[in-house]
C-alpha atoms as one frame of an Amber mdcrd trajectory, in Angstrom:
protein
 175.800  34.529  33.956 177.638  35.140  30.917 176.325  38.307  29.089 172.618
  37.454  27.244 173.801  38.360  23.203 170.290  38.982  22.432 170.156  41.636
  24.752 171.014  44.727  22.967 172.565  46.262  25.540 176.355  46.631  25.870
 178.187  43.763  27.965 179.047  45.882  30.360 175.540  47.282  31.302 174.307
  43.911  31.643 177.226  43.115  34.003 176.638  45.740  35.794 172.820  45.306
  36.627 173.662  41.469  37.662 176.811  42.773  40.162 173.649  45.381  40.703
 171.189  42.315  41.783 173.653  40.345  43.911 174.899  43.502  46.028 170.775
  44.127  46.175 170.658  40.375  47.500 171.031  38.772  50.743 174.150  37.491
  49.759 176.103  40.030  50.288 176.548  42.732  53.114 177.847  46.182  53.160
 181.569  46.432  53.403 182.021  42.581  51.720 184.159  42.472  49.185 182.919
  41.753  45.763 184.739  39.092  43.941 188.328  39.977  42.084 188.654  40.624
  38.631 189.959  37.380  38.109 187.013  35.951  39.055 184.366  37.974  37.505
 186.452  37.616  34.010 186.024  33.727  34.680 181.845  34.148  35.457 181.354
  36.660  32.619 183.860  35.873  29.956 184.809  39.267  29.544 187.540  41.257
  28.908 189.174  43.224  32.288 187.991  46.591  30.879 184.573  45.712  30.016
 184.390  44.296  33.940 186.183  48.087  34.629 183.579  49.953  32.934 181.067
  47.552  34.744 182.392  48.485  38.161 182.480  52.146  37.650 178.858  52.076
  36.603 178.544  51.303  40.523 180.899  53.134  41.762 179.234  56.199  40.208
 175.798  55.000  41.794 177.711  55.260  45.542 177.057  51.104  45.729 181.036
  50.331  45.990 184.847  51.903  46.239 187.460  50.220  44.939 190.363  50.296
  47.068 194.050  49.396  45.586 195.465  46.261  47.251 192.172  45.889  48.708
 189.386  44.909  46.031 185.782  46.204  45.253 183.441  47.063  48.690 180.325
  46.952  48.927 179.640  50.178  50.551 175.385  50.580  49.731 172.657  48.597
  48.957 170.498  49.733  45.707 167.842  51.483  46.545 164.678  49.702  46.621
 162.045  51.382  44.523 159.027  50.365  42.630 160.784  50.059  39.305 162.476
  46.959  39.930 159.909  44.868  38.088 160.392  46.770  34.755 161.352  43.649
  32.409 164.795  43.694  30.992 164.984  44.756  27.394 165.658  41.161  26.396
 162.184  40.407  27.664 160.252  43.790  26.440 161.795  42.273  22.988 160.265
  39.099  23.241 156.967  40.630  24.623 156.941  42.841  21.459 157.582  39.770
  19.265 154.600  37.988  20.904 152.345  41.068  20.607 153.331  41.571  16.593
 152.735  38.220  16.149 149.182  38.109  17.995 148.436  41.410  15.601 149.418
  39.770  12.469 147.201  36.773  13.523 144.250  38.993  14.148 145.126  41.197
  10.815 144.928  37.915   8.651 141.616  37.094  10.410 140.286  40.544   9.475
 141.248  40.633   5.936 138.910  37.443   5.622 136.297  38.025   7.491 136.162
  41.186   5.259 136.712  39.279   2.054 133.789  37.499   3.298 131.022  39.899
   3.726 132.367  42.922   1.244 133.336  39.689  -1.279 136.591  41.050  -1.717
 140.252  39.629  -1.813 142.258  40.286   1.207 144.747  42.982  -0.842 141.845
  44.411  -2.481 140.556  48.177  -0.586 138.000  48.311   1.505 134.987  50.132
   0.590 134.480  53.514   2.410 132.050  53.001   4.919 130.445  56.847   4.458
 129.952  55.411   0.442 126.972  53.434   1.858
């Protein structure tokens, strides 16, 4: 999973909820190991820093320790709580694209249907309803 560069989101945050999503997995057990740096620079693409900052993001949620010599260890699963269906920004994004686009549909349709029955252009104003 290389970071998504439509999500707005910095690299690391998006790093971080994946390592988040495998420790939550079945994968993985407390006290495993999670992979070297080496090796999460080769899945992400990332520079070592940005896979630093990703780590201490869980390291400041209690999930893992980091151990010199040793490596990253698991040391908590995520808490489980209702939220975990809240889309990803990435997808709220392309829900609010959808929704804009469904509105600008149904604004077009409007504007005739009023040109229609007030005999008006689309750009034209309305007449006040209270005027009648």
């Amino acid at each position: 999973m290389r970071p998504d560069a439509t999500d707005r989101r910095p690299a690391y945050q998006q790093i971080a909820d994946d390592l988040r999503h495998y420790i939550a997995s079945d994968e993985v057990e407390v006290g495993d190991k999670l992979p070297s740096l080496t090796e999460l620079q080769a899945k992400y693409g990332r520079a070592v820093m940005t896979l630093q900052k990703a780590l201490d993001q869980l390291r400041n949620e209690g999930l893992v320790i980091s151990r010199q010599g040793e490596g990253t260890i698991v040391v908590k699963k995520p808490e489980a709580h209702a939220g975990d269906d809240v889309p990803s920004p990435h997808e709220l994004r392309q829900m609010f694209d959808r929704i804009n686009s469904v509105l600008d549909d149904l604004s077009r349709r409007v504007a005739a249907v009023e040109a229609e029955v007030f005999g008006t252009t689309p750009d034209e104003p309305q007449p006040d309803s209270a005027d009648h």
